[in-house]
C-alpha positions in Angstrom: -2.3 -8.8 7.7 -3.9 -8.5 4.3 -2.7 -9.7 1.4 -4.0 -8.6 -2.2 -7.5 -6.8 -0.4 -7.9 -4.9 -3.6 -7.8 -8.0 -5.7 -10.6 -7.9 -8.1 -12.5 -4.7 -6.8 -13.6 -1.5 -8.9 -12.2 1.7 -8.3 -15.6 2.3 -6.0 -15.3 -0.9 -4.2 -11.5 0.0 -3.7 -12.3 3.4 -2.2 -14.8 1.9 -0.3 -12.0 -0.7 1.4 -9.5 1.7 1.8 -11.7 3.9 4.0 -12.9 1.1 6.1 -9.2 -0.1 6.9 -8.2 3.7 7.5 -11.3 3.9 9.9 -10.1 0.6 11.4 -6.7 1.5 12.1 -7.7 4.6 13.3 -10.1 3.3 15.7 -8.2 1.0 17.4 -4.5 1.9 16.5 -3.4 -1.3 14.7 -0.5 -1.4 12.2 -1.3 -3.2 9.3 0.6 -5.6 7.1 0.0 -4.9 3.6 0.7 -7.3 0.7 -0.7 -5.2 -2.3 0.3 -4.7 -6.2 -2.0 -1.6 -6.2 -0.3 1.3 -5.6 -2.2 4.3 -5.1 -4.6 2.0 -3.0 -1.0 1.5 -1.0 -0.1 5.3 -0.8 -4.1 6.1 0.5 -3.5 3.8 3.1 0.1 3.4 4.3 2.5 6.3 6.8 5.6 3.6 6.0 6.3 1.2 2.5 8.5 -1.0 2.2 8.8 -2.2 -1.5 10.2 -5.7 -2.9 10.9 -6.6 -6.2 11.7 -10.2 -7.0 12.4 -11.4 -2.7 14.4 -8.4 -2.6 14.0 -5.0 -0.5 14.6 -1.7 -3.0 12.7 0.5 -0.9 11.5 1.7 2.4 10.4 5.2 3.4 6.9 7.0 3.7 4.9 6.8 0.7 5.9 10.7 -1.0 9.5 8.7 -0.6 8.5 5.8 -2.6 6.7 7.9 -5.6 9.8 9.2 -5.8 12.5 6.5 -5.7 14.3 5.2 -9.3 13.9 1.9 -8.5 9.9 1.6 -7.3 8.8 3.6 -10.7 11.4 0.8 -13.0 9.7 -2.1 -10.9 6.2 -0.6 -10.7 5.5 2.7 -11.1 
């Protein structure tokens, strides 16, 4: 579970993390739990999003299904 790992980085910093968790979850086939505001750091990273807006659930699908949804781009994209 990681919540907000792109807090506070730079864009290098941020590419740097987001190869290191692919390589992670790669290596040893772990699904992650990702709390993140960051969104293209989310769509490097994740096969599956599920997006809340205020507690709720709008969302869930792979990340090319997000980008697209009406109610991810009002809430955040």
């Amino acid at each position: 579970m990681l919540d907000e790992p792109a807090a506070g980085m730079n864009p290098y910093e941020t590419i740097k993390l987001m190869e290191l968790i692919k390589r992670i979850k790669e290596k040893f086939g772990l699904t992650i739990f990702l709390i993140e505001h960051h969104m293209q750091f989310v769509m490097g990273i994740c096969e599956r999003i599920m997006v809340m807006d205020f507690g709720m659930q709008i969302a869930e699908g792979t990340p090319q299904e997000i980008q697209k949804n009406p109610k991810v781009i009002r809430a955040y994209l």
